[in-house]
C-alpha positions as MATLAB code, in Angstrom:
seq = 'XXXXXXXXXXXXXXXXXXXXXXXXXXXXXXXXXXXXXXXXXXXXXXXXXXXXXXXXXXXXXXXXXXXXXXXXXXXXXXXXXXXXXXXXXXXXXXXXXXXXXXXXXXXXXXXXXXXXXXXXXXXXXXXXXXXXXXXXXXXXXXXXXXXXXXXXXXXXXXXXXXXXXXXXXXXXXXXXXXXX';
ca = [
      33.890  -15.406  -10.672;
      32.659  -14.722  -14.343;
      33.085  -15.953  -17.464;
      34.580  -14.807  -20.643;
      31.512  -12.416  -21.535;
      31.514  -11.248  -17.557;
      28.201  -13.184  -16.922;
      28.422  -14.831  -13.468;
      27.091  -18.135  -13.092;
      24.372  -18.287  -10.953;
      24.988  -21.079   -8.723;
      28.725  -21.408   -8.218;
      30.744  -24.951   -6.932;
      27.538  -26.856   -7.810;
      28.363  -30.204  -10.513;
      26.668  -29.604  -14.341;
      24.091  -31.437  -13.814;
      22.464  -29.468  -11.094;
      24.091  -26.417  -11.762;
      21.371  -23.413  -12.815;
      21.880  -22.003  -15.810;
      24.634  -18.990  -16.039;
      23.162  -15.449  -16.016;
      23.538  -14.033  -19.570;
      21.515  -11.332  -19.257;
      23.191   -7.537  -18.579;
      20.718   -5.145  -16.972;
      21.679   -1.325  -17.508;
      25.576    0.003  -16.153;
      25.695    1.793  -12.867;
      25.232    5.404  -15.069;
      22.133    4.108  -16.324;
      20.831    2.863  -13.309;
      21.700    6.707  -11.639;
      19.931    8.202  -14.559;
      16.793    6.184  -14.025;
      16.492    7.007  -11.074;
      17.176   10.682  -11.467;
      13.885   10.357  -13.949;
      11.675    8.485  -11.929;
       9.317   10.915  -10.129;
       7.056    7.576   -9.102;
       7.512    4.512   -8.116;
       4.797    1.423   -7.669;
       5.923   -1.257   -4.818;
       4.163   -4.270   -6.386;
       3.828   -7.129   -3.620;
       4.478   -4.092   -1.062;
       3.695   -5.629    2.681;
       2.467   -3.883    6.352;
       4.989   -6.273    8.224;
       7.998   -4.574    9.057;
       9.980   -7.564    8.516;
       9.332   -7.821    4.994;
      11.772   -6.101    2.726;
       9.261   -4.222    1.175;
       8.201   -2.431    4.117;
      12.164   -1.647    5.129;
      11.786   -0.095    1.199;
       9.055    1.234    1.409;
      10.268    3.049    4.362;
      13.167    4.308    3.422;
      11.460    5.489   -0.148;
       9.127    7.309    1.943;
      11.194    8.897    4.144;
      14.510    9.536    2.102;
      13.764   10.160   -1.416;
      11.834   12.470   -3.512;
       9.287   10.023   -4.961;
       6.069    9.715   -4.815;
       5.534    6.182   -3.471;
       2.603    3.818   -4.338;
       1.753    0.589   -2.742;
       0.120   -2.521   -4.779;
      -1.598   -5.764   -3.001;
      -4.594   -7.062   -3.375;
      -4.527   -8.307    0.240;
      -4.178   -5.135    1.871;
      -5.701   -1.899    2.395;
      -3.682    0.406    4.610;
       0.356    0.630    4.593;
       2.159    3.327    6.367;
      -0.567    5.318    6.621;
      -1.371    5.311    3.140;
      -3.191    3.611    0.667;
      -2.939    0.182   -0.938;
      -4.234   -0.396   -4.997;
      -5.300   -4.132   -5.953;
      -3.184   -3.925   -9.435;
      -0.992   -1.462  -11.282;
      -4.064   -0.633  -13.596;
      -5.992    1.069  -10.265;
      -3.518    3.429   -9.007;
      -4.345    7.218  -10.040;
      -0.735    7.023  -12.043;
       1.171    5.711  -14.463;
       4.171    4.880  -12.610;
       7.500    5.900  -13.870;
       8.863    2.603  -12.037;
       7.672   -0.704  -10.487;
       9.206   -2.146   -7.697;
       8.356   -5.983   -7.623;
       8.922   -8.009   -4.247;
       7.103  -11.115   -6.172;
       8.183  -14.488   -5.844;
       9.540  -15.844   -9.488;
       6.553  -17.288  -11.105;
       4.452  -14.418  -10.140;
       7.390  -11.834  -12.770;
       5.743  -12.530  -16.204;
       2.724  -11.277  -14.912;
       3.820   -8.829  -13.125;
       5.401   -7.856  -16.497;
       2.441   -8.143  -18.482;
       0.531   -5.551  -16.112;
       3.526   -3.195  -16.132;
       3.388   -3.485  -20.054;
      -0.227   -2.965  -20.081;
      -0.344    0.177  -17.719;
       2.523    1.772  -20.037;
       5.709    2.317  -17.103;
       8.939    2.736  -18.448;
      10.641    0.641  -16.090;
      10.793   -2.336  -14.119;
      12.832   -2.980  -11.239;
      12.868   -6.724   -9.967;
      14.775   -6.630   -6.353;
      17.349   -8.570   -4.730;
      17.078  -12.581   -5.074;
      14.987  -11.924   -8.144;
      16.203  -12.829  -11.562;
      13.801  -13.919  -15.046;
      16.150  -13.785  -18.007;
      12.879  -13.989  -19.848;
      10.835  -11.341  -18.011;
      13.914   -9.215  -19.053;
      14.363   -9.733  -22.064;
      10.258   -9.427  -23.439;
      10.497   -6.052  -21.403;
      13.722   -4.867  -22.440;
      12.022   -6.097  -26.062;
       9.017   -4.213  -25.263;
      10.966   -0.738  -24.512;
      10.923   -0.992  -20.757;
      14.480   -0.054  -19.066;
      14.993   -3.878  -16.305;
      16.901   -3.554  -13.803;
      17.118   -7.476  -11.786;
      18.762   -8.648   -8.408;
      19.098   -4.868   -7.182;
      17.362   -3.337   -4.531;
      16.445    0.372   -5.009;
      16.676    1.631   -1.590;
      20.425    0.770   -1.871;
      21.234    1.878   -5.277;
      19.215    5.433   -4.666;
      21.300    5.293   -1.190;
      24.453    4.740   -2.853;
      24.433    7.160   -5.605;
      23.301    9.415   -2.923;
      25.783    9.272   -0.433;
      23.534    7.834    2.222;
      24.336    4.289    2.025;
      26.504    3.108    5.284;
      27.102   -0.192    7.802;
      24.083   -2.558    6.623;
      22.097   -0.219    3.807;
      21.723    2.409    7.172;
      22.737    5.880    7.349;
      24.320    5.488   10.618;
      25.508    9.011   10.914;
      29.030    7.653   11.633;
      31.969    8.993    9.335;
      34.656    6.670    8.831;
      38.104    6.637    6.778;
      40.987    4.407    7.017;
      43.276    7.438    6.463;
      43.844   10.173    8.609;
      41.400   13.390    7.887;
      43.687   16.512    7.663;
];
């Protein structure tokens, strides 16, 4: 369901005067979001987490394993993830990042802005279940490409050709038609 502009409200069936406001916002096309992330060479996994049931850990995974980047972790609360190390900030990794990953919860994005401003990366990536119209626009403002409410494991998957039942590369090949 959208409205005339295409933005989707972003609670839908909900009465006007609880309804959230509608999503205005438009984050770069599915092109642009390929061509940022044929760019990137690094990415920064801001609120990045050692328990595999986190979502940033099932990222973090895949990023490691399946793509060409080279993957930094940020916590202040951790040391160790994967085997590899874990900054306090975006200003103490060895790199400028050419993208940060945030799995933040929503008050925690207009800092986690601020530090991606200060550090100088291009881009910021805000995953699924994360949307700040006003994050995205100062960045966006600011010169940074935003992506919002996207994960990155399944758009690099996707425009990749690895992206199957669940986000998994199952190794199964299916078609409804018959293969000749």
């Amino acid at each position: 369901m959208s409205g005339a502009n295409g933005a989707v409200p972003a609670e839908v069936g909900t009465s006007s005067s609880s309804a959230a406001p509608a999503r205005t916002w438009r984050g770069p096309s599915a092109p642009e979001r390929l061509a940022l992330l044929r760019r990137t060479r690094s990415i920064a996994i801001v609120g990045a987490s050692a328990n595999p049931a986190r979502a940033s850990y099932f990222v973090a995974t895949y990023l490691l394993s399946s793509s060409p980047y080279d993957v930094y972790f940020v916590n202040p609360r951790a040391e160790e993830i994967l085997g590899r190390p874990v900054y306090p900030s975006l200003e103490a990794l060895p790199v400028v990042p050419d993208l940060v990953d945030v799995f933040r919860r929503h008050d925690d994005l207009p800092t986690v802005l601020d530090e991606t401003l200060a550090v100088g990366a291009p881009a910021l990536w805000l995953q699924l279940g994360s949307w700040h119209e006003d994050v995205a626009r100062r960045g966006e403002d600011a010169g940074l490409t935003v992506v919002m409410d996207r994960c990155v494991k399944i758009e690099h998957a996707r425009f990749h050709g690895g992206l199957h039942l669940a986000g998994f590369d199952t190794g199964v090949i299916s078609s409804r038609r018959a293969l000749g």
